[in-house]
N, C-alpha and C positions, 0 to 999 in steps of 0.2 A: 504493500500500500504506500501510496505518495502522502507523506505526513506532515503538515503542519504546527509548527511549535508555538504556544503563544506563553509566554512567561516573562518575567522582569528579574529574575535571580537567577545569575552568572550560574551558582552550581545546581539549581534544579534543570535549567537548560540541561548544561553539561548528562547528568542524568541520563534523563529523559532520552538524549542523542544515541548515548551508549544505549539504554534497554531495546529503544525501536529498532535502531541498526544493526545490532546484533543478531535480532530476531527477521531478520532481510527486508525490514519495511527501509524507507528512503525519506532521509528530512527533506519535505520539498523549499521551504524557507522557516524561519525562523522569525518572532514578532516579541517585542519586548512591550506593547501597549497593545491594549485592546483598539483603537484608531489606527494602529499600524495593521494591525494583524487582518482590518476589514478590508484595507488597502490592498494586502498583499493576498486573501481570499478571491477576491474580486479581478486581482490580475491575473491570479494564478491558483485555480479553484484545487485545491487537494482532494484528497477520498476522503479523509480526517483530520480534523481539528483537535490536537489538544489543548485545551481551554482553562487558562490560570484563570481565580477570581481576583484576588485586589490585586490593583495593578495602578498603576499611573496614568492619569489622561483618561480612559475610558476600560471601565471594570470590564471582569468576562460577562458576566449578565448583561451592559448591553452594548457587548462586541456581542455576541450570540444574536441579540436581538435584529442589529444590524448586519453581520450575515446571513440570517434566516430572510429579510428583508430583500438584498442586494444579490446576493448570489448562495443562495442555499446549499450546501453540504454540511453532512455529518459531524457533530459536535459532543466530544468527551470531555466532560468536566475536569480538571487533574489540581486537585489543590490539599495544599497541605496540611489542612483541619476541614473534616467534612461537619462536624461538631461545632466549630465556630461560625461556619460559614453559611448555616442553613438555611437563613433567607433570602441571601445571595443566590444558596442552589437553586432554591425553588423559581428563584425568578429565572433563572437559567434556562431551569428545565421546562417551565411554560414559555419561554421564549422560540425552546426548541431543540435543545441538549437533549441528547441519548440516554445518557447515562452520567454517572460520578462515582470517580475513583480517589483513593490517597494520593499525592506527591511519592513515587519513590525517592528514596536516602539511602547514600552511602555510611558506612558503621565505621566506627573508627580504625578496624580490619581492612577497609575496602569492600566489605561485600554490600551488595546494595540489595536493600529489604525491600518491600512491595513490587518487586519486577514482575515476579507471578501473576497478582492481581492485574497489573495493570494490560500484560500481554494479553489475559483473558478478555478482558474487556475490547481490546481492539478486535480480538478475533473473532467475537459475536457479532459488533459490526461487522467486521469486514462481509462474513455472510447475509446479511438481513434478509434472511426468510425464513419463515416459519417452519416446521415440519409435525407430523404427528406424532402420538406416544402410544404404543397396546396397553387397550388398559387392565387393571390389575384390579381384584377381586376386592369391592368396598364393603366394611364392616358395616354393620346393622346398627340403627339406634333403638333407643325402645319404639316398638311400631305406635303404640295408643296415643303416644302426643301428635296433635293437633298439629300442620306444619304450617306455617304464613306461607301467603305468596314469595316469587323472590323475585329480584333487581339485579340480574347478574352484571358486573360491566366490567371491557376489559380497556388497557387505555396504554399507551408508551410515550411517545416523545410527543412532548406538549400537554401530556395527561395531568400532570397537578394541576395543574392550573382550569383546565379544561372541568377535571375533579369538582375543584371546589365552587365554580360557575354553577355546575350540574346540583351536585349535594346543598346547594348553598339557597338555591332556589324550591326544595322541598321543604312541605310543611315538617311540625313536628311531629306530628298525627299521620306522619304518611304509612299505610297500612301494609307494603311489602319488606322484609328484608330485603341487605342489602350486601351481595359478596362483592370485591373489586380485586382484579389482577391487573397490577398496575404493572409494569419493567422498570426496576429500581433496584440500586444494589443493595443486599444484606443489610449492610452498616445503616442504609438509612433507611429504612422500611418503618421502623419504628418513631422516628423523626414526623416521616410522611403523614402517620396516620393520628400524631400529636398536633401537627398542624392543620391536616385537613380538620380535626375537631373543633380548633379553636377558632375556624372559617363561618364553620355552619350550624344551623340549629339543632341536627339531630347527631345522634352520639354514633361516635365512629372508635372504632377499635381496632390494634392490630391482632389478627387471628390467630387463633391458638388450638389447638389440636383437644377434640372434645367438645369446640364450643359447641351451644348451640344458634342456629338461627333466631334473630327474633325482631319481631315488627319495628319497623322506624331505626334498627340500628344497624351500621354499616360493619363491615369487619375487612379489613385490607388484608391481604395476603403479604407476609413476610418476606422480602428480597431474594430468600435463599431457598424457599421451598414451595413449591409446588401447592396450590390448596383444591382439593376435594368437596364432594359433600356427599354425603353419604345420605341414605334412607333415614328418616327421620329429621334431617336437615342436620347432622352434626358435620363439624369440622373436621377434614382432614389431612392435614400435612406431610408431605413425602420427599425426601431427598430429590435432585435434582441433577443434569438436565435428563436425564435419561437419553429418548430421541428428540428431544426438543430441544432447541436453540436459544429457547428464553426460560428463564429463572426469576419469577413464574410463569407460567404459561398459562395463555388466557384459552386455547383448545383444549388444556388437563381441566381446567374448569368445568368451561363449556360441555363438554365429553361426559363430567361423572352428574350432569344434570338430570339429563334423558332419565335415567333410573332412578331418581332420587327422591319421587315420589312429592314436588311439589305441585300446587293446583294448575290448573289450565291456565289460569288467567297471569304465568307468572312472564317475565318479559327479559328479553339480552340487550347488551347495548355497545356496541363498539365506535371506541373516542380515537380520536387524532393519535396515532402511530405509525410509526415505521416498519415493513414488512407485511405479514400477510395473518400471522399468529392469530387465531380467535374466527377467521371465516370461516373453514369450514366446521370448525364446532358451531358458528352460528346460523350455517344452513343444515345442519343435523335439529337445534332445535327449532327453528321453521318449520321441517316437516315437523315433527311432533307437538304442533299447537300452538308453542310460542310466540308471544309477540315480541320482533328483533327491530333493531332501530337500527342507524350509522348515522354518524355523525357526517354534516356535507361539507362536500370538498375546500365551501369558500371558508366555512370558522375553522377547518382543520390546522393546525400547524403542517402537519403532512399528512399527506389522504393516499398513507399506503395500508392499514388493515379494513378499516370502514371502507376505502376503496376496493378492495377485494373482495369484501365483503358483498359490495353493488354487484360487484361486475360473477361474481356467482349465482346473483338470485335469493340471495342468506338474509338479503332486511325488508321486510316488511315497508317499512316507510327510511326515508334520508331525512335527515333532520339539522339543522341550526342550532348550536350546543346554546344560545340564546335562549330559543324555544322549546330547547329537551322535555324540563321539566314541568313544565303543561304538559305537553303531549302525554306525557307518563301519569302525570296526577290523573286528567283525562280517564287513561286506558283503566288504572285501579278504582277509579270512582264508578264508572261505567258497570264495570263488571262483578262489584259490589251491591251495587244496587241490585234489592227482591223483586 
């Protein structure tokens, strides 16, 4: 891959040059400002960007925003506190960043720590497509409970944001559960699901193995694991990527739906991402009943899974992440009523 450097610190560059070149990618230039690096995007578009936050002259939040703008390619967050910087990323990543990794560092040894993480990251980019998973035999809940509807939704680059538009615009009384497989790394999944709470009116949770579903509340999937649901509407979390590409995957989702014993009336929604992840799980539950939405190309950051989604036959209606959450209030109010 042809790589773009964007950082202000002589040795995180330095870094950075060693991990990628080592691993055969190519620094195509190098950008010590975010105002430099849209310069140099713009003359010389890469396949990735890696994308310091504080920086001088203009942050990576909106250098991103501005490449997303001018000449869009793929955008890796690479900074050196994911924990300091989280509203920085978030702006990032609704801007239109991929993903977010650590800064790797040399040890006082010479060995340089986070190389691993960061080469994995580039190499799910470098693929951006989805693939499928065989599924694996889901545990039972107890059958007698009563299960809500559900609100499945999957979402990737540009989905925080995108997220809290959508959740932010639901009542508090809204009467389906709600799962979310967002593409976010590990470290910050828990971040993700602290902020999306403190966005919107109904309570949001990061998911945990056993939960159960339940009306009006959201549960995000964890960065690192895959989430399930089982009969009964419980939680369930599985190591990753298996055949999949992404961690989590909005098809592992999608897939353990069909059987999982929620009502007719329950609905999918795929938001602004990169790749293809979540379509065909979302024309599996079209046949079976479902009401599926996508998000439309003009509010998309990128209209590659909602678009795959169209262009299969997988959504029922294309939607305006504006107008989402009517349409949804809508479809549960509707089919609520005796």
């Amino acid at each position: 891959m042809r790589i773009g450097i964007v950082n202000d610190q002589a040795a995180s560059v330095d870094v950075l040059k060693k991990v990628v070149t080592a691993a055969g990618h190519k620094v195509l230039w190098i950008a010590h400002n975010g105002e430099r690096a849209v310069e140099k995007c713009c003359a010389q578009k890469p396949d990735l960007v890696l994308m310091d936050l504080v920086m001088p002259v203009l942050d990576g939040a909106g250098a991103t925003q501005m490449i997303m703008k001018k000449c869009p390619c793929p955008v890796l967050i690479v900074t050196a506190s994911i924990e300091a910087n989280s509203t920085k990323i978030f702006e990032a990543m609704g801007a239109g960043a991929l993903d977010v990794v650590t800064t790797p560092s040399t040890s006082p040894s010479g060995e340089i720590n986070g190389e691993r993480e960061l080469l994995s990251k580039i190499s799910v980019i470098g693929k951006l497509q989805g693939h499928g998973m065989a599924r694996e035999p889901l545990k039972s809940a107890p059958k007698a409970r009563l299960v809500p509807p559900l609100l499945a939704i999957g979402s990737s680059t540009g989905g925080p944001s995108a997220l809290a538009e959508l959740l932010g615009a639901l009542p508090v009384d809204f009467p389906a559960a709600i799962a979310i497989a967002q593409h976010v790394d590990g470290n910050f999944s828990e971040n993700l699901a602290q902020w999306l709470d403190s966005q919107v009116k109904i309570k949001v949770n990061l998911a945990r193995s056993g939960d159960l579903m339940q009306p009006g509340v959201a549960v995000i999937s964890p960065g690192d694991r895959h989430m399930r649901l089982a009969q009964g509407g419980m939680v369930e979390l599985t190591l990753g990527p298996g055949d999949n590409l992404y961690v989590p995957s909005v098809d592992v989702l999608f897939d353990s739906l069909c059987c999982a014993g929620f009502p007719s009336n329950s609905a999918a929604v795929l938001l602004t991402g990169m790749g293809a992840d979540g379509a065909r799980g979302m024309l599996g539950l079209r046949n079976a009943g479902w009401f599926t939405v996508a998000q439309d190309k003009e509010s998309s950051v990128v209209w590659g899974m909602p678009g795959a989604a169209v262009k299969m036959g997988a959504a029922r209606e294309v939607c305006a992440i504006g107008n989402m959450a009517g349409l949804l209030v809508r479809h549960f109010k509707k089919r609520f009523r005796s």
